[in-house]
TORPA-4810 file (N, C-alpha, C, O; in nm, 3 decimals):
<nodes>
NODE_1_9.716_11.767_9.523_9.718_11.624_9.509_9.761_11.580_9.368_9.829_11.479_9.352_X
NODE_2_9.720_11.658_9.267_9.774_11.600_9.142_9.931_11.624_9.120_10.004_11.585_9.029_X
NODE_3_9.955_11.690_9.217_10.111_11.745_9.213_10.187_11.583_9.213_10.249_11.513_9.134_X
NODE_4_10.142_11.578_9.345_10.205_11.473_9.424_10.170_11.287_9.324_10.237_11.183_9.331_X
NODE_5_10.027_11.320_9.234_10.049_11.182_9.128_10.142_11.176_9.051_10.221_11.082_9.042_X
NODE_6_10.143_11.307_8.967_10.245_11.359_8.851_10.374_11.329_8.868_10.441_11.271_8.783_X
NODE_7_10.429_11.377_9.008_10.578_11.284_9.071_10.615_11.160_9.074_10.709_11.091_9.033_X
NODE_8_10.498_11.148_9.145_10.496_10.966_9.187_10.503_10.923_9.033_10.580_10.827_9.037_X
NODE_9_10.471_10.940_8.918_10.433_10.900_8.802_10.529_10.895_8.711_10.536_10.814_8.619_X
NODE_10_10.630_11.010_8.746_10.800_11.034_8.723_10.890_10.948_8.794_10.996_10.903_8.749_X
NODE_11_10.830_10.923_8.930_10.967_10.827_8.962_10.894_10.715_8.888_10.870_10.763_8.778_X
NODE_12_10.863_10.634_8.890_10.818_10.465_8.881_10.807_10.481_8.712_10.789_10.375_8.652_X
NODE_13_10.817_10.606_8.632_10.878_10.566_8.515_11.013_10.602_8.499_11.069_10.584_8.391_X
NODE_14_11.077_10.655_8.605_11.275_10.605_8.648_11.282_10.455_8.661_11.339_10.371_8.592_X
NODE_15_11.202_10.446_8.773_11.236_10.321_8.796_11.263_10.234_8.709_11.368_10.170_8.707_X
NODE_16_11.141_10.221_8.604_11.135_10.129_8.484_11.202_10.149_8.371_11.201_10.060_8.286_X
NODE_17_11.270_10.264_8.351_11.354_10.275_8.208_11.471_10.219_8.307_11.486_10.097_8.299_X
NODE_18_11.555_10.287_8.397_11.635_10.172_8.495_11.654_10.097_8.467_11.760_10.056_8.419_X
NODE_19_11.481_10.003_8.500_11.538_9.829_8.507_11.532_9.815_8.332_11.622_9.743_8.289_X
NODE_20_11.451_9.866_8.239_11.474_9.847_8.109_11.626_9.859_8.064_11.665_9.782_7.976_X
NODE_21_11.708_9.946_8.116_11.887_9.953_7.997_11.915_9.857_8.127_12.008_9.800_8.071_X
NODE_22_11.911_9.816_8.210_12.006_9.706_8.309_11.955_9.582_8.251_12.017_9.497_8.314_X
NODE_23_11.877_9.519_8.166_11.809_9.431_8.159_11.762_9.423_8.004_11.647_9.422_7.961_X
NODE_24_11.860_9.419_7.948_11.824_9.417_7.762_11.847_9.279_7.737_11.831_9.270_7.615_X
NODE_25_11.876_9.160_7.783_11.908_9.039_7.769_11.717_9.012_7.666_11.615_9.077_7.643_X
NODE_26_11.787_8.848_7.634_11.655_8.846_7.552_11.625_8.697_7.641_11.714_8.652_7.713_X
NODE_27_11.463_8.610_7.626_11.423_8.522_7.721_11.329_8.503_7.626_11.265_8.578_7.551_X
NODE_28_11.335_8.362_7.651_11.242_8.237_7.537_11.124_8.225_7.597_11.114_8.200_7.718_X
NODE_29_11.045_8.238_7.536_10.879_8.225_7.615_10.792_8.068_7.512_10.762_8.051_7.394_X
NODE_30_10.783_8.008_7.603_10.748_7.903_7.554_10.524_7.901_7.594_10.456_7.940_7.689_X
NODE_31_10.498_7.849_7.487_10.312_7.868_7.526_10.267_7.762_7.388_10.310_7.730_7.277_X
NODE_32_10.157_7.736_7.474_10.077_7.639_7.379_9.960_7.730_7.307_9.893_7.811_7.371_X
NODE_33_9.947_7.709_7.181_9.832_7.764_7.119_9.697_7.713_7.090_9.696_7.618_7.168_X
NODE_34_9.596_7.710_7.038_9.451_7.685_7.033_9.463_7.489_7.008_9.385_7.401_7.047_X
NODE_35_9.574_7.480_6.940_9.562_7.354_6.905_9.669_7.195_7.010_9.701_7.076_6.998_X
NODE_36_9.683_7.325_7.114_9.785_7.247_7.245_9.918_7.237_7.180_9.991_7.171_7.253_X
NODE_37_9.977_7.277_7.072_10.101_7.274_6.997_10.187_7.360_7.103_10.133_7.437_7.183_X
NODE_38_10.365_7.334_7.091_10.387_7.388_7.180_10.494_7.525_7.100_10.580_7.481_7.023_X
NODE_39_10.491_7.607_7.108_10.586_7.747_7.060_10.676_7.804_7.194_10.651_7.810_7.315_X
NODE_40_10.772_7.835_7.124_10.877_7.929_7.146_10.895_8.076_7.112_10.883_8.087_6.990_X
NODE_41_10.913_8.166_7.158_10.928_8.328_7.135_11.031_8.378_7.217_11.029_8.411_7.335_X
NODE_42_11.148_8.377_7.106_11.275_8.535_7.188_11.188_8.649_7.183_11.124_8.697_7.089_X
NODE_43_11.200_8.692_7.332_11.088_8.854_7.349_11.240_8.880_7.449_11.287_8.794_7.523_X
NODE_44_11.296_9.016_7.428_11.378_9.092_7.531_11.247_9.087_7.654_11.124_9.082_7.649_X
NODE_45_11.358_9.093_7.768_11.317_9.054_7.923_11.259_9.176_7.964_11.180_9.166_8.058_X
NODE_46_11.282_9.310_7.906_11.180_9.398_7.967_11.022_9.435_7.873_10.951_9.531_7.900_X
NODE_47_11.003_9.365_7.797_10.903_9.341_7.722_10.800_9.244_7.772_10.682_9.245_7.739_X
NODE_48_10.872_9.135_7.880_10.797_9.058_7.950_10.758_9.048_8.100_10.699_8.964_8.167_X
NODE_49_10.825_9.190_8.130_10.810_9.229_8.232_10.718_9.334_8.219_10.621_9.327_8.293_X
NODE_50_10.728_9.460_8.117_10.606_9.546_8.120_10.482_9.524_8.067_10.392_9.605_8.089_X
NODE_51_10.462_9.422_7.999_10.360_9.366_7.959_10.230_9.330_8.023_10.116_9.361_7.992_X
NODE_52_10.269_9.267_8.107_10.181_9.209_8.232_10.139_9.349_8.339_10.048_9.354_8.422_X
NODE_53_10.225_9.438_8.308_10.210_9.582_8.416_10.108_9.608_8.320_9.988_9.589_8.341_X
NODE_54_10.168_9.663_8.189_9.996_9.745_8.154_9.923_9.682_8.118_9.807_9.721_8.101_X
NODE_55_9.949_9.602_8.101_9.777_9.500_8.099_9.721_9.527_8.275_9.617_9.591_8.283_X
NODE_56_9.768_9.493_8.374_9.774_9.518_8.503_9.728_9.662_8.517_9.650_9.674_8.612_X
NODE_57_9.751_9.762_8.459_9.706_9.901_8.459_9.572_9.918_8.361_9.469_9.983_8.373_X
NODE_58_9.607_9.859_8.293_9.476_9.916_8.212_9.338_9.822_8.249_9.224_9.852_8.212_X
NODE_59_9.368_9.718_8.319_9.249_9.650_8.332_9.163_9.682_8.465_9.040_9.677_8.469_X
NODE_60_9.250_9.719_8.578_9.229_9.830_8.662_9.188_9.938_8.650_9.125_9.994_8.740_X
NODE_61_9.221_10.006_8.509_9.153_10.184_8.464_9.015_10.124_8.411_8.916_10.196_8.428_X
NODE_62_8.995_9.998_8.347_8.828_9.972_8.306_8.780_9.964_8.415_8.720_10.067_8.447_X
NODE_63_8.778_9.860_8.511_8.722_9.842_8.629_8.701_9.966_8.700_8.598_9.947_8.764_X
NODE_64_8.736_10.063_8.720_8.781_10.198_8.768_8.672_10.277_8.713_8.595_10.340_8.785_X
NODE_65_8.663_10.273_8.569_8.572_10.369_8.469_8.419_10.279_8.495_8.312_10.331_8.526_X
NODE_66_8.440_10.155_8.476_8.290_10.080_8.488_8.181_10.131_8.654_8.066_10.170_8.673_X
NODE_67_8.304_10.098_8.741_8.209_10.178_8.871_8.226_10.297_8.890_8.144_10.333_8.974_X
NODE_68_8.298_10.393_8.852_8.242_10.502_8.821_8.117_10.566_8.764_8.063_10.668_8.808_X
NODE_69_8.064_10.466_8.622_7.971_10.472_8.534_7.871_10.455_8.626_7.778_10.534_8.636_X
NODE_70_7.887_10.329_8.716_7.753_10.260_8.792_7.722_10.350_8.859_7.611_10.403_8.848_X
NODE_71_7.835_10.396_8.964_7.755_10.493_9.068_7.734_10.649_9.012_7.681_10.729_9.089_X
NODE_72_7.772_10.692_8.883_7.706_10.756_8.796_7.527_10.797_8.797_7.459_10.887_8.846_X
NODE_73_7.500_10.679_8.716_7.416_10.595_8.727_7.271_10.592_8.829_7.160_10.645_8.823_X
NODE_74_7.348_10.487_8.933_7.289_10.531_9.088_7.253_10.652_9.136_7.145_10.668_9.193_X
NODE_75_7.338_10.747_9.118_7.340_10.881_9.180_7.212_10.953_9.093_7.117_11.006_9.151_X
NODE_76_7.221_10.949_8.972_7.069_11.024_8.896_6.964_10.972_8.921_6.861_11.037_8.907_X
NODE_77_6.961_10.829_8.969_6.838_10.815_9.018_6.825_10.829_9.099_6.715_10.879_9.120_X
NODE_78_6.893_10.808_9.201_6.896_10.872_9.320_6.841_11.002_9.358_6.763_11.031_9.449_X
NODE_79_6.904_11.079_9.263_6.873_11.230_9.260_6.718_11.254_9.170_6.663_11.363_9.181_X
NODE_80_6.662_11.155_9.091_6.512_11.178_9.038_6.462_11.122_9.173_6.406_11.213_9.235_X
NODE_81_6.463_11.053_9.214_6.400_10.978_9.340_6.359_11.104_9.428_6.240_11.134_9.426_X
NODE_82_6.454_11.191_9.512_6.483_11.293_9.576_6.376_11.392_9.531_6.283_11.445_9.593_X
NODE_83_6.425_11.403_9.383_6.329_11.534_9.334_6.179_11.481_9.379_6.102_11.555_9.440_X
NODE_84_6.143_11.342_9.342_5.993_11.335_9.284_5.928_11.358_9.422_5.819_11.409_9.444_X
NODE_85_6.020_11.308_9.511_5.955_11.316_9.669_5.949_11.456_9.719_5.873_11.497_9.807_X
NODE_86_6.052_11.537_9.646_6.008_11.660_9.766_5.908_11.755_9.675_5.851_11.856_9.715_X
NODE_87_5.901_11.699_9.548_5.760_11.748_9.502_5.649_11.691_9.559_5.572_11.774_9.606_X
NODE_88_5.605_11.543_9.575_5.524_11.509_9.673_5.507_11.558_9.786_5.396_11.546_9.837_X
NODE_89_5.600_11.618_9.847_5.595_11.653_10.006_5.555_11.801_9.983_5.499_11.865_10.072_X
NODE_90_5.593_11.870_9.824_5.526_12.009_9.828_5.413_12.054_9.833_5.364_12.157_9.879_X
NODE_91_5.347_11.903_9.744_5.182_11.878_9.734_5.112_11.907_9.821_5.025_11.991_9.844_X
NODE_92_5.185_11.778_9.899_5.091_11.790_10.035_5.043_11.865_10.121_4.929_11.875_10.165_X
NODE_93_5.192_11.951_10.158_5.208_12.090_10.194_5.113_12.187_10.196_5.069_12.249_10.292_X
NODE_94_5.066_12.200_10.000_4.995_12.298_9.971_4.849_12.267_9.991_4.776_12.365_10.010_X
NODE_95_4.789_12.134_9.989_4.690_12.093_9.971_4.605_12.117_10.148_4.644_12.061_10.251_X
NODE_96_4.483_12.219_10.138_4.401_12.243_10.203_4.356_12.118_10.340_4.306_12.009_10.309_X
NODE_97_4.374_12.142_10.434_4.314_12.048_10.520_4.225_12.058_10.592_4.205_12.163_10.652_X
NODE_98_4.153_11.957_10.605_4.002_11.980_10.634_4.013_11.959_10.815_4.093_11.877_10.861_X
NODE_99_3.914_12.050_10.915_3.954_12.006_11.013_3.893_11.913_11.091_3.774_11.886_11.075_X
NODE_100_3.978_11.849_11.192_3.936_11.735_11.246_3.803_11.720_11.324_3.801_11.788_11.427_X
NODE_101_3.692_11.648_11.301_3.580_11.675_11.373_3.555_11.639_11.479_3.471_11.553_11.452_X
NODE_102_3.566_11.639_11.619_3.543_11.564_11.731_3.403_11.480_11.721_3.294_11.531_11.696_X
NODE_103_3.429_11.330_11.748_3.311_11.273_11.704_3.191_11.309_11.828_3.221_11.303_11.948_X
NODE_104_3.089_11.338_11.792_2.994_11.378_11.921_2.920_11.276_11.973_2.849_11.210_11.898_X
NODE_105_2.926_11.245_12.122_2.872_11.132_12.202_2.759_11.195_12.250_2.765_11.272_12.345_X
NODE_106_2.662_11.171_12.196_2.542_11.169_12.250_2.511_11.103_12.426_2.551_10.991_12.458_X
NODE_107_2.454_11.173_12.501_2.450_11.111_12.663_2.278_11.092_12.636_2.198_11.167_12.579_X
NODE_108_2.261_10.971_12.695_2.179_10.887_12.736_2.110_10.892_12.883_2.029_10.805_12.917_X
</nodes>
């Protein structure tokens, strides 16, 4: 399986150097800053295209690492939970039982 990421991981960075030399033109990015003022920025067009991808990738690899962490997490307690009980259940196990007394009815 890692074969088959490692590939996949080679083409779709073809792909993107590709569209990067077909696409060296440059594109005005216009945005307002903290104070609603309005700006302009020449950024080349594949700069504003990969941008948004790895931000898009990497914010996906946190989210990715965060529930990983959780069910991390989950799973050790999970797994103390497990332990503490089948030590309880060993207890019990071992612990002597007394036997049951049939209650005696006296006849009248």
């Amino acid at each position: 399986m890692p074969a088959i990421k490692f590939i996949l991981s080679i083409l779709l960075l073809m792909v993107i150097a590709s569209i990067a030399v077909q696409n060296m033109g440059s594109v005005e990015i216009s945005y307002y800053d903290f104070k609603l003022q309005l700006h302009s920025l020449e950024l080349p067009l594949m700069v504003v295209v990969v941008t948004p991808l790895i931000l898009g990738f990497l914010i996906a690899w946190v989210l990715g690492l965060l529930e990983r962490l959780k069910m991390k997490t989950q799973l050790r307690q999970q797994n103390k939970q497990i332990s503490s009980m089948e030590e309880e259940l060993d207890s019990l196990k071992n612990t002597p039982q007394l036997p049951i007394q049939a209650e005696s009815s006296t006849d009248s």
